[in-house]
C-alpha positions in Angstrom: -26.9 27.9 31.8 -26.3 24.4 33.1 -25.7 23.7 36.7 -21.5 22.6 37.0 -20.8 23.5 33.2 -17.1 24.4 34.7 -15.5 23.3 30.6 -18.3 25.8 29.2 -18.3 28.8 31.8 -14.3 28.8 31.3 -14.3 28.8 27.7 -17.2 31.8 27.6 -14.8 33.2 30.0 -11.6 33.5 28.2 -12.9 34.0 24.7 -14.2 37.2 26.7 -11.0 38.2 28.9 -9.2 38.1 25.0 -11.8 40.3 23.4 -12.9 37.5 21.4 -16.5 36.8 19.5 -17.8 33.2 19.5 -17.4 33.6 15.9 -13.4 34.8 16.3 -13.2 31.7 18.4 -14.6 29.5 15.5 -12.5 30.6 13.1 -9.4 30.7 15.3 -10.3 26.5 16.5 -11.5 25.5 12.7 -15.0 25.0 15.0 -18.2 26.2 14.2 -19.5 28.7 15.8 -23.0 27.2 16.9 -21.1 24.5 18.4 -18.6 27.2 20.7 -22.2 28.1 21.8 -23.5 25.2 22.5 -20.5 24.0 24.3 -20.4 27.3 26.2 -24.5 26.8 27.1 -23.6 23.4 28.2 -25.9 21.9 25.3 -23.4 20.2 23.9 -20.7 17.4 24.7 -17.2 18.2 23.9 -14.8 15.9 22.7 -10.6 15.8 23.2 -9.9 16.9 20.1 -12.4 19.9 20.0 -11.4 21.3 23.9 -7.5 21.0 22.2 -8.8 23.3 19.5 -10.1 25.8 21.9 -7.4 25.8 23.9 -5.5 26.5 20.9 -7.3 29.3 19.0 -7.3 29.9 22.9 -3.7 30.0 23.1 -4.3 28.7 26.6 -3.1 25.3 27.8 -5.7 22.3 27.5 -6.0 21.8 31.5 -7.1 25.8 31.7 -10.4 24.6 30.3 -11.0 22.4 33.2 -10.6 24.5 36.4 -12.7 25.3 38.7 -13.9 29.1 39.1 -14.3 30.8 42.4 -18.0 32.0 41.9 -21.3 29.8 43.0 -22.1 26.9 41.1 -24.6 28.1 38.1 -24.1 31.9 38.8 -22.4 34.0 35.6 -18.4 34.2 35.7 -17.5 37.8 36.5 -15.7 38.3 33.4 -18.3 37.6 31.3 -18.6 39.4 27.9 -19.8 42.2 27.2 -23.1 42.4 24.8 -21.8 41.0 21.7 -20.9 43.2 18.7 -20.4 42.0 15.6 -17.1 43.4 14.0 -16.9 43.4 10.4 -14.5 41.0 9.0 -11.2 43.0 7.9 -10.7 43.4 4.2 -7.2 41.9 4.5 -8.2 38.9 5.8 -10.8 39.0 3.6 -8.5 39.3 0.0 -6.3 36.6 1.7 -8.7 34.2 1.8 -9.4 34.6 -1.8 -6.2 34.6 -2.8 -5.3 30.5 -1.1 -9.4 29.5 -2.5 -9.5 27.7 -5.5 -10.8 29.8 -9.0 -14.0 28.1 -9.0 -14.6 28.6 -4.8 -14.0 32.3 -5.6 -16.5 32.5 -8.5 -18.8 30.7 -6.3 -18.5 33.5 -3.9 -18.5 36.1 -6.2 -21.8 35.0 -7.6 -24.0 34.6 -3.9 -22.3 38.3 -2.9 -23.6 39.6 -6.3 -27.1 38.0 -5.3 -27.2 39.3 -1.4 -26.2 42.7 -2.5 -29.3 42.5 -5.0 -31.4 41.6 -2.3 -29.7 44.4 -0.2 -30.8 47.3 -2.5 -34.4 45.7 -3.1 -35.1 46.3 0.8 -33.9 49.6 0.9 -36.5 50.4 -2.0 
């Protein structure tokens, strides 16, 4: 973790107090998720418009993002996540999606699921 990464350490830090994976994060700012963790790592700049996404999928105001925490500089925030679990993605929110995606986005879809479920049942063999 970077020394006085106060933007990153408070964004790691409520995306864990709201149960939140770095990937719920992405999809809740439109960000990607490698850059949430990069940000959070202190890797990465962020920019005005990406810290207003946050603190959107956040629901947090903006200025949240840059207060100071009470621990030592460079030590873990106290709240910090717990090991990371990957949920699987809801089948509502799943069928949704499909549903606004153009035909030929769905097809596209279709056809690299068909192929990964291929592979799938070739490594259980």
């Amino acid at each position: 973790m970077v020394k006085g990464n106060i933007v990153g350490d408070n964004i790691r830090r409520l995306r864990g107090k709201a149960g939140l994976t770095q990937e719920d994060l992405a999809f809740k700012s439109g960000l990607s998720q490698g850059y949430i963790n990069q940000l959070e790592s202190g890797k990465r700049r962020f920019t005005q418009k990406s810290l207003e996404m946050i603190a959107k999928g956040l629901a947090v105001p903006l200025e949240t993002l840059f207060k100071g925490s009470a621990s030592a500089p460079g030590s873990v925030p106290a709240t910090a996540p717990k090991k990371y679990v990957k949920k699987r993605p809801d089948k509502k929110d799943f069928l949704d999606l499909l549903n606004v995606l153009p035909d030929e986005v769905v097809h596209h879809y279709l056809a690299l699921l068909k192929m990964e479920k291929r592979i799938w049942e070739k490594r259980k063999t």
